[in-house]
C-alpha positions as CSV (number, residue, x, y, z in Angstrom):
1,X,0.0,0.0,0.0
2,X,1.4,3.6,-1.1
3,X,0.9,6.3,0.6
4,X,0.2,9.9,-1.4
5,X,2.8,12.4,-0.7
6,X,1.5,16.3,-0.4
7,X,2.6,17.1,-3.5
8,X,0.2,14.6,-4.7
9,X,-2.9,14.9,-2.6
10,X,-2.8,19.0,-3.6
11,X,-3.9,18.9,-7.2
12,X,-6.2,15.9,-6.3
13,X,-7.9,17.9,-3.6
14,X,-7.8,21.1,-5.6
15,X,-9.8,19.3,-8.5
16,X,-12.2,17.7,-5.8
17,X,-13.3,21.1,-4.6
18,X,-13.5,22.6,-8.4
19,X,-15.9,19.4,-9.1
20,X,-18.2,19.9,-6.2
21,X,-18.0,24.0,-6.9
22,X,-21.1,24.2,-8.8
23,X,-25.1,22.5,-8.7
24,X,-28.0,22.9,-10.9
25,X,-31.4,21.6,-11.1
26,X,-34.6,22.6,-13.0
27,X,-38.4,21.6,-12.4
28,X,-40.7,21.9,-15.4
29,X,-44.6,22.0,-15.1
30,X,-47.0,21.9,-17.6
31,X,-50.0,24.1,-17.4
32,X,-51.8,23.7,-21.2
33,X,-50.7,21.3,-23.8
34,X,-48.3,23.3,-25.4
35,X,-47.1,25.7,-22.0
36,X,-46.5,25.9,-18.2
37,X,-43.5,27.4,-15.6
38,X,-40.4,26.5,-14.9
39,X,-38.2,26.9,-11.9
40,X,-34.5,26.9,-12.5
41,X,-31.8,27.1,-9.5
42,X,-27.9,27.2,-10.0
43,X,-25.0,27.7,-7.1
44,X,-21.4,28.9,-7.5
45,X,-18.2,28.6,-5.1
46,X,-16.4,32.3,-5.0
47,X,-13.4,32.6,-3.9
48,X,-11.5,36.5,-4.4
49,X,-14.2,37.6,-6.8
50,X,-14.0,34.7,-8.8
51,X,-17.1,32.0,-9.2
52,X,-16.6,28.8,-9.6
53,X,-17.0,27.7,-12.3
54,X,-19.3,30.8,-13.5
55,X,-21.6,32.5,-11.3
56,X,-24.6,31.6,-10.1
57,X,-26.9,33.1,-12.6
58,X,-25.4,31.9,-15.7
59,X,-25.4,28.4,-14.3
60,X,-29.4,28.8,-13.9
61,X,-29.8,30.7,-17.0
62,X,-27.8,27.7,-18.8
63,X,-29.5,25.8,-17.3
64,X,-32.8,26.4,-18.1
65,X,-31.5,27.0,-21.8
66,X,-30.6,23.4,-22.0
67,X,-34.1,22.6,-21.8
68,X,-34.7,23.8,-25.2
69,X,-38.4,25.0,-24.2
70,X,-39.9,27.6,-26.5
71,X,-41.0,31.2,-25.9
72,X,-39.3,31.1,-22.3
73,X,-40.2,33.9,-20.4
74,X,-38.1,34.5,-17.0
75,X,-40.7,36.4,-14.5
76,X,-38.8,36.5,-10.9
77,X,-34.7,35.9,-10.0
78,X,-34.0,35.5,-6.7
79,X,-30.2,35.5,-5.3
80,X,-29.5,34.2,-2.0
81,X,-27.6,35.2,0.0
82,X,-28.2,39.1,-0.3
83,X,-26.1,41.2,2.2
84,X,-27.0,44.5,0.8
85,X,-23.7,46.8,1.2
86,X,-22.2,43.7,2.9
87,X,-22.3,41.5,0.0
88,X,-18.6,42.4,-0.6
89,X,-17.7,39.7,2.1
90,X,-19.1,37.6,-0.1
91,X,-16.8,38.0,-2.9
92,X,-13.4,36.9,-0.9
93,X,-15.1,33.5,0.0
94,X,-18.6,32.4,0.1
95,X,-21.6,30.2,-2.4
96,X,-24.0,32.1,-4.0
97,X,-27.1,30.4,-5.0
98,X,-29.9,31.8,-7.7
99,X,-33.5,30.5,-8.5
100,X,-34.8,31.9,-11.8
101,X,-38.7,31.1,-12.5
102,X,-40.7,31.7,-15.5
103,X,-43.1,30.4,-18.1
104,X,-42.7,28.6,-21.7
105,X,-44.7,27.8,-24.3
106,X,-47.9,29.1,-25.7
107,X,-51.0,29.3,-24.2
108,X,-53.3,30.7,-27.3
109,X,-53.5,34.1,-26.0
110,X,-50.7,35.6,-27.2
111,X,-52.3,35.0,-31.0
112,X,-55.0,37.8,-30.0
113,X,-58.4,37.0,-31.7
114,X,-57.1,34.4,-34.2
115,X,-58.7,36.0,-37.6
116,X,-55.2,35.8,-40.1
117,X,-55.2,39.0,-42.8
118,X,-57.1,41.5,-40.7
């Protein structure tokens, strides 16, 4: 049995924490046929201003892009944690998590009254 020396168990350790840096998940409900909502959520490690592996949002956003749903329409983003003034602290270490909701699809409204030529 070998043992790892430091030199070693740094890069190892280093990539572990870069792997486990980001999460993202989406939920997709239909409300019609051809619409409904989604809710997309992403987090990012940041460490001295720079997120891990992209920030939060874009990780949602991406997210919620790779779902390749049509006419999506984002209606509320929500970043937690907000410190206000504080949220400086945040940016020499800390995990920033977003939720991005929304709705896709059509619902038949949006074709007004339907008559074509008028």
């Amino acid at each position: 049995m070998t043992r790892l020396s430091l030199a070693t168990a740094r890069p190892l350790l280093f990539t572990a924490a870069l792997s486990c840096a980001s999460c993202a998940s989406i939920d997709i409900t239909r409300d019609t046929q051809t619409s409904g909502r989604f809710e997309s959520t992403g987090a990012a490690f940041t460490i001295l201003s720079i997120d891990l592996p992209k920030p939060a949002l874009n990780i949602a956003r991406d997210n919620a892009a790779d779902a390749r749903l049509t006419n999506m329409q984002v209606t509320d983003i929500v970043r937690r944690p907000d410190l206000g003034s504080w949220d400086w602290l945040l940016d020499i270490l800390g995990v920033r998590f977003v939720r991005i909701e929304g709705t896709w699809g059509f619902t038949g409204a949006e074709a007004g009254n339907g008559q074509a030529g008028q």
